[in-house]
N, CA, C and O atoms as a GROMACS GRO file, in nm:
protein
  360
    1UNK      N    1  -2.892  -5.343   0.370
    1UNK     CA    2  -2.959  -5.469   0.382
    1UNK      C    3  -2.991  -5.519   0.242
    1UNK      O    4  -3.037  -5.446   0.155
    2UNK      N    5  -2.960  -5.670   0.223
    2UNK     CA    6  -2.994  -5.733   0.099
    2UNK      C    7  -3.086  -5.825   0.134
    2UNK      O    8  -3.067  -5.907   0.223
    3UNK      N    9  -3.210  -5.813   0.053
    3UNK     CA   10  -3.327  -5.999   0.074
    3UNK      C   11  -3.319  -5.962  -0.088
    3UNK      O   12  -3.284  -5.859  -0.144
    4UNK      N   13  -3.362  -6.078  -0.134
    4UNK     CA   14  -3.332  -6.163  -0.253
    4UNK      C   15  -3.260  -6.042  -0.339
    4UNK      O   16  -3.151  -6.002  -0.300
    5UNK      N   17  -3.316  -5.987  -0.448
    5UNK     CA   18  -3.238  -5.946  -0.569
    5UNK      C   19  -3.277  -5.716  -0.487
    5UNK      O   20  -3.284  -5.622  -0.566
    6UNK      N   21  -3.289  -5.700  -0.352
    6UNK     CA   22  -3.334  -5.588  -0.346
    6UNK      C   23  -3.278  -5.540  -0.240
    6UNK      O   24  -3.292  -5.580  -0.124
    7UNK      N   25  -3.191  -5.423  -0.294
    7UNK     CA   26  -3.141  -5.364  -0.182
    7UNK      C   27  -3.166  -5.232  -0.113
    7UNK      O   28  -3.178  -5.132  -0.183
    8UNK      N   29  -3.176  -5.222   0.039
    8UNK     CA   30  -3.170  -5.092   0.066
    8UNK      C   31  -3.065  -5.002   0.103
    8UNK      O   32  -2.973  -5.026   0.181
    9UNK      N   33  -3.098  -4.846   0.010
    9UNK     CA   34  -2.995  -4.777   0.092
    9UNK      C   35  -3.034  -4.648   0.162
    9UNK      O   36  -3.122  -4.563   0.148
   10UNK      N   37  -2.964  -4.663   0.215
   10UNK     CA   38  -3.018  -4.480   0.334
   10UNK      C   39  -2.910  -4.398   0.287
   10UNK      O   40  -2.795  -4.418   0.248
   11UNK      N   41  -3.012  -4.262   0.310
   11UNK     CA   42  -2.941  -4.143   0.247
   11UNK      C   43  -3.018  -4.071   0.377
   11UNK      O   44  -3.132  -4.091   0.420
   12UNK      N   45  -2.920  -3.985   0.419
   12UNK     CA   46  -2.961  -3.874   0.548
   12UNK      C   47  -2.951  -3.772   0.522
   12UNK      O   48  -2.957  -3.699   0.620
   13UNK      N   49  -2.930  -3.692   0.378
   13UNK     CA   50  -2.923  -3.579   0.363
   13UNK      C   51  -3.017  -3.539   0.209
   13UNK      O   52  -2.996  -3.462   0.115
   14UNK      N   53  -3.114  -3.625   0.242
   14UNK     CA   54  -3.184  -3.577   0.082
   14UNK      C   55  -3.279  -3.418   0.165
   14UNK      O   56  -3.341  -3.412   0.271
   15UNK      N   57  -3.257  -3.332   0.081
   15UNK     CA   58  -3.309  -3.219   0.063
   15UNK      C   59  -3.447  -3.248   0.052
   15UNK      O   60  -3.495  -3.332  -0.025
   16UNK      N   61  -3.530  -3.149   0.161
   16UNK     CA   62  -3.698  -3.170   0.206
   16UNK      C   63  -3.748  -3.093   0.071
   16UNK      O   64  -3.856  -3.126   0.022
   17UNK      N   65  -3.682  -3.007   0.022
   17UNK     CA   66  -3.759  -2.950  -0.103
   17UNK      C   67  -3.769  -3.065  -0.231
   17UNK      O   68  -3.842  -3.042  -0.328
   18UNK      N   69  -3.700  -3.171  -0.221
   18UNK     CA   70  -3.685  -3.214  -0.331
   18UNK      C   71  -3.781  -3.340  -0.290
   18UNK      O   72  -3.842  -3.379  -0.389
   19UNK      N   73  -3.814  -3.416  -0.170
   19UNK     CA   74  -3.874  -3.515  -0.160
   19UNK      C   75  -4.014  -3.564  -0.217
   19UNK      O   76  -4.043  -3.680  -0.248
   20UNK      N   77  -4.114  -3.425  -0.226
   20UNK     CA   78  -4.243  -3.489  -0.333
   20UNK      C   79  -4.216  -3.529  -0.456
   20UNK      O   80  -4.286  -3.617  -0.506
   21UNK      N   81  -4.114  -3.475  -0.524
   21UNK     CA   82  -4.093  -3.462  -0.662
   21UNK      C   83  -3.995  -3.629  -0.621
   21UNK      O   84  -4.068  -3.716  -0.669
   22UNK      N   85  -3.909  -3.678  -0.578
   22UNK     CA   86  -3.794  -3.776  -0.562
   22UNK      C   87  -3.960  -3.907  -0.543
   22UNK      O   88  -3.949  -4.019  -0.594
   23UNK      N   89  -4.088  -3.872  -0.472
   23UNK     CA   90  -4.242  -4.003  -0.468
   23UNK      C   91  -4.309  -3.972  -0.574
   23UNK      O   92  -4.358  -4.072  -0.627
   24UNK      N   93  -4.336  -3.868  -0.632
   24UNK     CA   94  -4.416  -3.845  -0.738
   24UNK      C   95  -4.383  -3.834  -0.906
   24UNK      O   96  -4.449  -3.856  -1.007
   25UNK      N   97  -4.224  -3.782  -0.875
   25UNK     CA   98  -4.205  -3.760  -0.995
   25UNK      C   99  -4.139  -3.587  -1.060
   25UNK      O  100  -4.220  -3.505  -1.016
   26UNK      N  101  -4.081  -3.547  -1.103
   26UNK     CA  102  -4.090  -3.421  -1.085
   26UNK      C  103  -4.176  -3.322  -1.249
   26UNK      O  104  -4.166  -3.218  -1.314
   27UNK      N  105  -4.243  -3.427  -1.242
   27UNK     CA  106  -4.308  -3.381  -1.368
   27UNK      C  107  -4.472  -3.288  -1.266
   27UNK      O  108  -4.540  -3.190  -1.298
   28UNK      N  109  -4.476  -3.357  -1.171
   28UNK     CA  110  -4.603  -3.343  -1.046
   28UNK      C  111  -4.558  -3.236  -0.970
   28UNK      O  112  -4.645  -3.192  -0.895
   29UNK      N  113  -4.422  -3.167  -0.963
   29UNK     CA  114  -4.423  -3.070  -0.909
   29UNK      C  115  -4.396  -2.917  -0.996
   29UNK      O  116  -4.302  -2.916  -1.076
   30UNK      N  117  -4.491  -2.772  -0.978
   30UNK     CA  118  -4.454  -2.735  -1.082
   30UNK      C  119  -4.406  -2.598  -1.043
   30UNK      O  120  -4.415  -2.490  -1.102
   31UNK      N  121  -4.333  -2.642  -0.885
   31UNK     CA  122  -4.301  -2.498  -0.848
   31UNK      C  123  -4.111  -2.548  -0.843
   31UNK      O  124  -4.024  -2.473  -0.798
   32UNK      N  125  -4.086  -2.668  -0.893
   32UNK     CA  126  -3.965  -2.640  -0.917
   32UNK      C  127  -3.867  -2.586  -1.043
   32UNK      O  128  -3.894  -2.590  -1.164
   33UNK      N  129  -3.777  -2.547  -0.995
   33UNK     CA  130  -3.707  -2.446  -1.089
   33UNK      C  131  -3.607  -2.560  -1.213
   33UNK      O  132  -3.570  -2.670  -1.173
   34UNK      N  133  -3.581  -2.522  -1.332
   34UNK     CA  134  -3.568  -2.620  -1.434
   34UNK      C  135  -3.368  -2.646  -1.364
   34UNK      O  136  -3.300  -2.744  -1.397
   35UNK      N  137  -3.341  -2.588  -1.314
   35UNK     CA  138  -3.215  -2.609  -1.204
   35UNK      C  139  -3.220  -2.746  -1.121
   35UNK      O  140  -3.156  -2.850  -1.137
   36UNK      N  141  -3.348  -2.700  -0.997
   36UNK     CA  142  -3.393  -2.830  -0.970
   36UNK      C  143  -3.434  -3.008  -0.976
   36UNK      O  144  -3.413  -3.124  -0.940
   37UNK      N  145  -3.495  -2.925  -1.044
   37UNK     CA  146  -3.552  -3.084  -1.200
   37UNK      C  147  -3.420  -3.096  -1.250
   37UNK      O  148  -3.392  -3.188  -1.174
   38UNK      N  149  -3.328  -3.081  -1.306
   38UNK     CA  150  -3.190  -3.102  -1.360
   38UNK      C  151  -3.109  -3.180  -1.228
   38UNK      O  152  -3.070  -3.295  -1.242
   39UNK      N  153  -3.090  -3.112  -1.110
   39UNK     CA  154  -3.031  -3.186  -0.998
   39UNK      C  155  -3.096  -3.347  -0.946
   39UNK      O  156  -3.029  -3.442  -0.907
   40UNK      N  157  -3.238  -3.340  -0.959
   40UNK     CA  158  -3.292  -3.465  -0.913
   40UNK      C  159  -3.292  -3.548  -1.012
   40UNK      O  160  -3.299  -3.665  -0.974
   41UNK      N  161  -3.286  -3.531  -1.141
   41UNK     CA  162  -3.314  -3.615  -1.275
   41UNK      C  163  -3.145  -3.699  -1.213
   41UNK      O  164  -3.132  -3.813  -1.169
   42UNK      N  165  -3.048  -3.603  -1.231
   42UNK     CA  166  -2.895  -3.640  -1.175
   42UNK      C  167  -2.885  -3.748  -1.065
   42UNK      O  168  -2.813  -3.848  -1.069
   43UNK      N  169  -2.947  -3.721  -0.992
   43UNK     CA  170  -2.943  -3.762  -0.872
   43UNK      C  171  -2.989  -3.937  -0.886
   43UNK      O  172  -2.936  -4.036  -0.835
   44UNK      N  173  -3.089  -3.927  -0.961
   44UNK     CA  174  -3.190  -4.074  -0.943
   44UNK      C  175  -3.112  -4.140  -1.052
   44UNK      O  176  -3.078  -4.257  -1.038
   45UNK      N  177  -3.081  -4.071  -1.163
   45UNK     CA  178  -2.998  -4.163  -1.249
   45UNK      C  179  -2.856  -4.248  -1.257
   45UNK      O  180  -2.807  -4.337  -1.326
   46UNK      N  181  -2.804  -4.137  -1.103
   46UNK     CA  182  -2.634  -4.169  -1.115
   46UNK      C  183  -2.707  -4.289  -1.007
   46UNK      O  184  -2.632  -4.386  -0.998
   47UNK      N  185  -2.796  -4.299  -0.948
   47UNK     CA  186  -2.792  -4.369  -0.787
   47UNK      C  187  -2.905  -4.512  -0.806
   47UNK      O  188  -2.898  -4.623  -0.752
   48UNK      N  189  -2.994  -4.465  -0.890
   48UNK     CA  190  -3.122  -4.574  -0.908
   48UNK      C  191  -3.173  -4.589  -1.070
   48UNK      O  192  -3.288  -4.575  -1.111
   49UNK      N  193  -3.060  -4.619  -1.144
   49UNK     CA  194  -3.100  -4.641  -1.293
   49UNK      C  195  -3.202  -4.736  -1.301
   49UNK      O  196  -3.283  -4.715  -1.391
   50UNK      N  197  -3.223  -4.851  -1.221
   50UNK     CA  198  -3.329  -4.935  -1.222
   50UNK      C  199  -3.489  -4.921  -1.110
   50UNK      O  200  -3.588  -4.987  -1.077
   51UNK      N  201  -3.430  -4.798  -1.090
   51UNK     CA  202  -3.601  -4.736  -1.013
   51UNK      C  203  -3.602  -4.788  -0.918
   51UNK      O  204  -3.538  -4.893  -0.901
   52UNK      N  205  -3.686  -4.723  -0.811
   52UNK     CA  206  -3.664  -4.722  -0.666
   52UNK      C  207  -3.808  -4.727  -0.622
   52UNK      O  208  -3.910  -4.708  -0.688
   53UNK      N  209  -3.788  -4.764  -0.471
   53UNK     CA  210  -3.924  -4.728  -0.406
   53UNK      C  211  -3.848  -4.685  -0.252
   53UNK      O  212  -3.741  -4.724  -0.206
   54UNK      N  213  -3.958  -4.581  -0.191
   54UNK     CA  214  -3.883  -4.520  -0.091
   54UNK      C  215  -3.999  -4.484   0.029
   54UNK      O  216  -4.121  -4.500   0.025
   55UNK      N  217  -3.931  -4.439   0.116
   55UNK     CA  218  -3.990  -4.384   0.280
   55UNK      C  219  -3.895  -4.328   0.343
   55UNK      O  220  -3.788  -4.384   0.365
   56UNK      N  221  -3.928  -4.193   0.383
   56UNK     CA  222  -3.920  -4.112   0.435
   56UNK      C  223  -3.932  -4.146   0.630
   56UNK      O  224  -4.022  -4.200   0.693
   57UNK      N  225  -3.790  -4.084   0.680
   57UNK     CA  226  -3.780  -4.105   0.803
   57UNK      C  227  -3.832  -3.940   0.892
   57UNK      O  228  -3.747  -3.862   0.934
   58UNK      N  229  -3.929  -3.923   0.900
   58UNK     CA  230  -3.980  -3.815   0.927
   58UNK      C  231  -3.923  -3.782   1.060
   58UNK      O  232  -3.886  -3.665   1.072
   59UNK      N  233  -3.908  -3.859   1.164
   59UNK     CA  234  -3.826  -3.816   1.259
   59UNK      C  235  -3.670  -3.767   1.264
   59UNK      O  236  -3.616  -3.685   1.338
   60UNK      N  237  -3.630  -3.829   1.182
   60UNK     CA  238  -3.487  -3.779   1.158
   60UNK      C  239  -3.455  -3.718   1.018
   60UNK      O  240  -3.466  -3.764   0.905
   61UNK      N  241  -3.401  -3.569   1.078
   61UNK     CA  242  -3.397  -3.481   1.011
   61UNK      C  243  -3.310  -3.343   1.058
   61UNK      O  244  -3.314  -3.284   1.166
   62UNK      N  245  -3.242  -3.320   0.956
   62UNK     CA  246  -3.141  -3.235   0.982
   62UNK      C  247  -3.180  -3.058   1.001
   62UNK      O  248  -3.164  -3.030   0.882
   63UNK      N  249  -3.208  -2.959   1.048
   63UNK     CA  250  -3.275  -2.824   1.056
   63UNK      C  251  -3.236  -2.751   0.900
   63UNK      O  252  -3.296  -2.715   0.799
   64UNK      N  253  -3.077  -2.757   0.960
   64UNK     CA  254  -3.015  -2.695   0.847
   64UNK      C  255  -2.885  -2.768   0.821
   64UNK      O  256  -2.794  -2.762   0.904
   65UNK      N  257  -2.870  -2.853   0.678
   65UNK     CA  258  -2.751  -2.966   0.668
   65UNK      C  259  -2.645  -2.869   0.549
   65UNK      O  260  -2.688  -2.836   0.438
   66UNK      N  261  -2.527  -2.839   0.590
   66UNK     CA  262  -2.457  -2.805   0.500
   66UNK      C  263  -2.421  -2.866   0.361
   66UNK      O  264  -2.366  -2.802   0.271
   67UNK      N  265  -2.456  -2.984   0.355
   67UNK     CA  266  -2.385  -3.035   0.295
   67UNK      C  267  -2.522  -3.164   0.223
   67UNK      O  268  -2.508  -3.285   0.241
   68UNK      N  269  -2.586  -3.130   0.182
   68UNK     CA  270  -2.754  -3.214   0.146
   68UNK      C  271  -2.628  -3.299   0.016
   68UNK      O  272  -2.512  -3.273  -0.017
   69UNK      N  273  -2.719  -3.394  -0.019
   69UNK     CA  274  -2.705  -3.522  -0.189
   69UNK      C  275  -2.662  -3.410  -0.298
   69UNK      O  276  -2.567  -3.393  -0.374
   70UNK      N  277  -2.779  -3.342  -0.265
   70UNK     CA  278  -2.768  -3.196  -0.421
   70UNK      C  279  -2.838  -3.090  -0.359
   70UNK      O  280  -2.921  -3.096  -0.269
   71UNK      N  281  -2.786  -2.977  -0.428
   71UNK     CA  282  -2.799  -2.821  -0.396
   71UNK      C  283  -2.780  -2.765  -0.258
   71UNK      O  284  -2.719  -2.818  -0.165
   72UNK      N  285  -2.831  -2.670  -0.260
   72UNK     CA  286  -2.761  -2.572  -0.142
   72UNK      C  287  -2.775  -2.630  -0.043
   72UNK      O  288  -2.792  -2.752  -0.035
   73UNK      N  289  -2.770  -2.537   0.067
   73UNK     CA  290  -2.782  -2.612   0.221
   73UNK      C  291  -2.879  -2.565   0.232
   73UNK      O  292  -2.910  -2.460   0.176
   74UNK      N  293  -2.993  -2.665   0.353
   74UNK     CA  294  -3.093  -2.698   0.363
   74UNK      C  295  -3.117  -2.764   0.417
   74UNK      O  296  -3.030  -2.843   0.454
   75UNK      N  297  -3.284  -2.781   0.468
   75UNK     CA  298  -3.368  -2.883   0.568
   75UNK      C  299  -3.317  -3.023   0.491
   75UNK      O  300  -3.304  -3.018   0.368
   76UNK      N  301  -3.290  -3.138   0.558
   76UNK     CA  302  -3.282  -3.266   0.478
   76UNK      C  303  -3.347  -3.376   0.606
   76UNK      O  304  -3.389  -3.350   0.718
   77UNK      N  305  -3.335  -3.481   0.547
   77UNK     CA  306  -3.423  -3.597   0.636
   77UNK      C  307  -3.411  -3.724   0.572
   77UNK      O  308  -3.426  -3.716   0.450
   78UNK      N  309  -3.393  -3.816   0.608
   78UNK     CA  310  -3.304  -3.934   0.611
   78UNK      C  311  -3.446  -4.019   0.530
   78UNK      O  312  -3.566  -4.020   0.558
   79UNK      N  313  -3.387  -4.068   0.448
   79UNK     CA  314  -3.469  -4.122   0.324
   79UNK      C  315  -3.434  -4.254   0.308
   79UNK      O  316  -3.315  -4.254   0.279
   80UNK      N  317  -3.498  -4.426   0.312
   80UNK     CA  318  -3.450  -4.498   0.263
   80UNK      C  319  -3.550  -4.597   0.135
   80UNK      O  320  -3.661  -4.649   0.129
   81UNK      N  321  -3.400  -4.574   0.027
   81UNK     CA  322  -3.480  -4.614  -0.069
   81UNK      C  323  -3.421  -4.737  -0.102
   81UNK      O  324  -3.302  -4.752  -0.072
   82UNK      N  325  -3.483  -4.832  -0.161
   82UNK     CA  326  -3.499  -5.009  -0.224
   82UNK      C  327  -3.508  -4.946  -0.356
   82UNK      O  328  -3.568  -4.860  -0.420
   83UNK      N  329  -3.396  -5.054  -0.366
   83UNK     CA  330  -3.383  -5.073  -0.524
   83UNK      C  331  -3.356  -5.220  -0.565
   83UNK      O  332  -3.313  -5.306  -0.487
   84UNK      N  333  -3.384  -5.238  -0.681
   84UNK     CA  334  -3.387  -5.371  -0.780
   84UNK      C  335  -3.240  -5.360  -0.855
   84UNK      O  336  -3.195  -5.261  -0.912
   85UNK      N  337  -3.164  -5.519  -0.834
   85UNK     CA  338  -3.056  -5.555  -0.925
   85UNK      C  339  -3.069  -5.601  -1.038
   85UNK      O  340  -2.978  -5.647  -1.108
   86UNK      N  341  -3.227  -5.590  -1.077
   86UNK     CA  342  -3.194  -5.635  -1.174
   86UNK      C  343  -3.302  -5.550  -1.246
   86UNK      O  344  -3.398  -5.490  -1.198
   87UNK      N  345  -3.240  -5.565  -1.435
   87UNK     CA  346  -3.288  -5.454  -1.487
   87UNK      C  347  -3.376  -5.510  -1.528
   87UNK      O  348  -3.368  -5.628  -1.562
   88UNK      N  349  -3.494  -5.432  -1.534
   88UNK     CA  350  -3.635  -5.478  -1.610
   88UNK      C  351  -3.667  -5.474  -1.709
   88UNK      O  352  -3.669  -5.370  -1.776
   89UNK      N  353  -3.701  -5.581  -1.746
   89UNK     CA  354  -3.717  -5.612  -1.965
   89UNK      C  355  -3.867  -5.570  -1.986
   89UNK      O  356  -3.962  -5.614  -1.921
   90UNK      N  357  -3.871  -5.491  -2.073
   90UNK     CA  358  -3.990  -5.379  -2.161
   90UNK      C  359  -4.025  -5.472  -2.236
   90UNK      O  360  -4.110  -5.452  -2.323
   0.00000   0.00000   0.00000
């Protein structure tokens, strides 16, 4: 879905371990492994260079998804995040 310059996209396989750190930041989480933090830094940069805002589909959700965005297999749950086309001047 597009309204003015903001689009959403859904992702159904973001990994449940990674989701506080994907709202907060992963500087806020400090039980992840520097592996981790390396996969999500990846993740947000190849997909949302201009920053995101997101919600979590708590009902839909995978037990065990072979095949998650990044890292092993795992609990995942359908995530949709808004993003901006246009880049923001500092």
């Amino acid at each position: 879905m597009k309204e003015n310059n903001y689009t959403t996209l859904v992702w159904d396989n973001i990994p449940e371990w990674a989701i506080f750190s994907l709202e907060y930041g992963i500087e806020e989480d400090l039980l992840l492994s520097d592996e981790d933090k390396e996969m999500i830094t990846r993740f947000i940069a190849e997909n949302f260079p201009n920053g995101y805002t997101m919600s979590v589909d708590w009902d839909s959700y995978r037990e065990f998804d072979r095949y998650p965005a990044f890292g092993k297999p795992c609990k995942t749950y359908k995530i949709n995040f808004v993003t901006s086309q246009q880049k923001i001047m500092s």
